[in-house]
N, C-alpha and C positions, 0 to 999 in steps of 0.2 A: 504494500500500500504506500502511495505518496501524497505526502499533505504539505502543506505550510507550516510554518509555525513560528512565535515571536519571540520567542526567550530571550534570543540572542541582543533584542530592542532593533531588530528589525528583521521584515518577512525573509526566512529562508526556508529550503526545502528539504525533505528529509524522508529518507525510506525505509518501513518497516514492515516485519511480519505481518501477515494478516491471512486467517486469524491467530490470536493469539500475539500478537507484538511481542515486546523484550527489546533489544536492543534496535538500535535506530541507527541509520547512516546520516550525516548530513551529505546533500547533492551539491547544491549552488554554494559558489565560495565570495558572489557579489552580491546576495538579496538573490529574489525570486517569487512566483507567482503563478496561478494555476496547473501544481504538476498534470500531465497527461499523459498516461502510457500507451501505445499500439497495440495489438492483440499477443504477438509474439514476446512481450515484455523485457528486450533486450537494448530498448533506448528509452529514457525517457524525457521531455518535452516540457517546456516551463521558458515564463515569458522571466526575463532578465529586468530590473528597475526601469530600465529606457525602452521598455516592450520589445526589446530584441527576441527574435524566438531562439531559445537553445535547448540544446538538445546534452546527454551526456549518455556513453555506453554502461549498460548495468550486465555486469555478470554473476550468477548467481549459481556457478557450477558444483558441487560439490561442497552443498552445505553453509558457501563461503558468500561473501557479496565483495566483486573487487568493482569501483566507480572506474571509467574516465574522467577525462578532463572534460568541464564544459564547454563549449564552444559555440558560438554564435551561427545560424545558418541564415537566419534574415532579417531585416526588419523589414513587416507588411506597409507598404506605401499605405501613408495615410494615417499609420499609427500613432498618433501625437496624442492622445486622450486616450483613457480607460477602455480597453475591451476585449473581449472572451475571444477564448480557439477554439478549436475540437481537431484532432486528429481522427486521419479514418483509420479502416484493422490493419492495413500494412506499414503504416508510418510513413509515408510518400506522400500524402493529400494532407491537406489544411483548411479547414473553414473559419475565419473571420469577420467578426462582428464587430466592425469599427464604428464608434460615432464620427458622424460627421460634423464638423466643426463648422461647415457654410451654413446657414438656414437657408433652405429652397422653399421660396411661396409656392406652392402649388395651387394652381385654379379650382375652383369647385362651383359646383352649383349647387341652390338651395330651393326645392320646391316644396311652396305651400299652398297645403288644401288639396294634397291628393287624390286624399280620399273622393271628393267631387269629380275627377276624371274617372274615376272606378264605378261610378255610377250613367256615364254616357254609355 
């Protein structure tokens, strides 16, 4: 299992058993932020303080858990504010929910007393 956590007085990340936990690895060594694993759970995925996305290798062969180093693989154009990921099952795809920081007026129409055309 990977979560957040603040102990340290600010967001890092950190993997443990589940179920049952005990001992914890920490992952990110700058902050960190929504961990995400892929289905094969041999990387996992977490947005870095500056919404960089990173990624770090998880081994977990023989009882042991060895980390890599984290490393940065993007930042999502347009990441300037707060927003969520989602990896899909292979760890190759990314979905991105970024706010948008333009406001767009969008047009609309407003009809009243509809009901009266439902009666023609």
């Amino acid at each position: 299992m990977a979560y957040a956590n603040y102990e340290s007085g600010r967001a890092e990340i950190y993997i443990t058993a589940f179920p049952g936990g005990g001992a914890k690895w920490q992952v990110s060594t700058n902050g960190g932020s929504q961990p995400q694993w892929p289905k094969d759970g041999r990387e996992l995925f977490f947005l870095d303080p500056s919404n960089k996305l990173t990624a770090v290798d998880v081994n977990t062969a023989n009882n042991t858990v060895k980390l890599g180093i984290p490393h940065v693989l993007f930042k999502p154009a347009g990441a300037n504010q707060y927003f969520w990921f989602a990896v899909n099952a292979d760890g190759k795809k990314f979905l991105f929910d970024i706010v948008n920081s333009k406001p767009v007026a969008e047009p609309f129409t407003l009809v009243q007393n509809w009901t009266a055309d439902l009666k023609k």
